[in-house]
N, C-alpha and C positions, 0 to 999 in steps of 0.2 A: 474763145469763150471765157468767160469770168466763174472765178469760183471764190465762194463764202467759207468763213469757218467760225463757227461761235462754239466754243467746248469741243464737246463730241459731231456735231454735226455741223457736217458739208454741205455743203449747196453747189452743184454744178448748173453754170445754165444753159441751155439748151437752146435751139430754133423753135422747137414747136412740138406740141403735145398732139402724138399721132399714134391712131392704133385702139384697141378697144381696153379700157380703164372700170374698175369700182371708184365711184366716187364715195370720199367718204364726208357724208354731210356736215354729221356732229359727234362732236366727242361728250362724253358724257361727266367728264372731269372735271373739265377747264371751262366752263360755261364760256359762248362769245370768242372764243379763242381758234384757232387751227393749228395744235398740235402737233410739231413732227416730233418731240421727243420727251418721254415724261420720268423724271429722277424717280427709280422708286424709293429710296430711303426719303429723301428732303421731299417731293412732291412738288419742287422746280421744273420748270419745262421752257422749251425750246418752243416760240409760238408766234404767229401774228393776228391781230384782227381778222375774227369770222366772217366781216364784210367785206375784207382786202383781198382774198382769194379761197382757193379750197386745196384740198390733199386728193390726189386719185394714186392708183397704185396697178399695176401687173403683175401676176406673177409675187418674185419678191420684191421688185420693187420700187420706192415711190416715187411721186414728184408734186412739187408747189407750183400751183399754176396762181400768181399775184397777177390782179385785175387793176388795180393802182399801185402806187408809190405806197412803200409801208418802211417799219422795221420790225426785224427779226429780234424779236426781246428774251431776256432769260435772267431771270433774281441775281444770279451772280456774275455776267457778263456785260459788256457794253454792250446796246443794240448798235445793229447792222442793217444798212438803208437798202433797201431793195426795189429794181425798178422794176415794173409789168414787166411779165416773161413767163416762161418756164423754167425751172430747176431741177435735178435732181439730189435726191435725199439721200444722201450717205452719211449711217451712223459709225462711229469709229469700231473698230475691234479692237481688243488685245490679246495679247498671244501669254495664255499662263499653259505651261510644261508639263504641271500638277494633273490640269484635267483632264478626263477620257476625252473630250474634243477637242482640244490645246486652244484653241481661240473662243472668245465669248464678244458680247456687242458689250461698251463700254457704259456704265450704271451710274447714275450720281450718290 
């Protein structure tokens, strides 16, 4: 299986999206967009065309299912070509020592 990285987020792909999902239609942010990850400081995001696929999720966690060929864009990264599939969505963590959880999902 192939896997993506643009910044913080991963993309593993998958065989196929099985089992019961929340599809999540629309983000209310990014108009036109499919959201898997949104900078809160900048308001940069990790996204592609709302008519190239959709985001479902389990549980914690998600996956891109791409209905065409797209790319995965973000303000300050190269995009990243993607072919129909399934993915999974893995945000990065980091590990700080400081906090009562030691690890947090990584922020732009």
């Amino acid at each position: 299986m192939k896997t993506y990285r643009q910044g913080d987020v991963l993309l593993k792909e998958l065989n196929a999206l099985t089992g019961t999902f929340q599809q999540d239609l629309k983000n209310d942010i990014v108009p036109d967009r499919v959201v898997l990850a949104l900078g809160e400081a900048t308001g940069h995001h990790h996204s592609i065309a709302a008519d190239h696929g959709s985001l479902h999720q389990s549980g914690a966690t998600r996956y891109l299912q791409v209905k065409v060929a797209t790319k995965l864009e973000h303000q300050e990264h190269d995009p990243i070509s993607l072919e129909p599939g399934v993915y999974q969505v893995v945000i990065q963590r980091e590990f700080d020592p400081f906090a009562d959880n030691n690890s947090r999902f990584v922020a732009d």
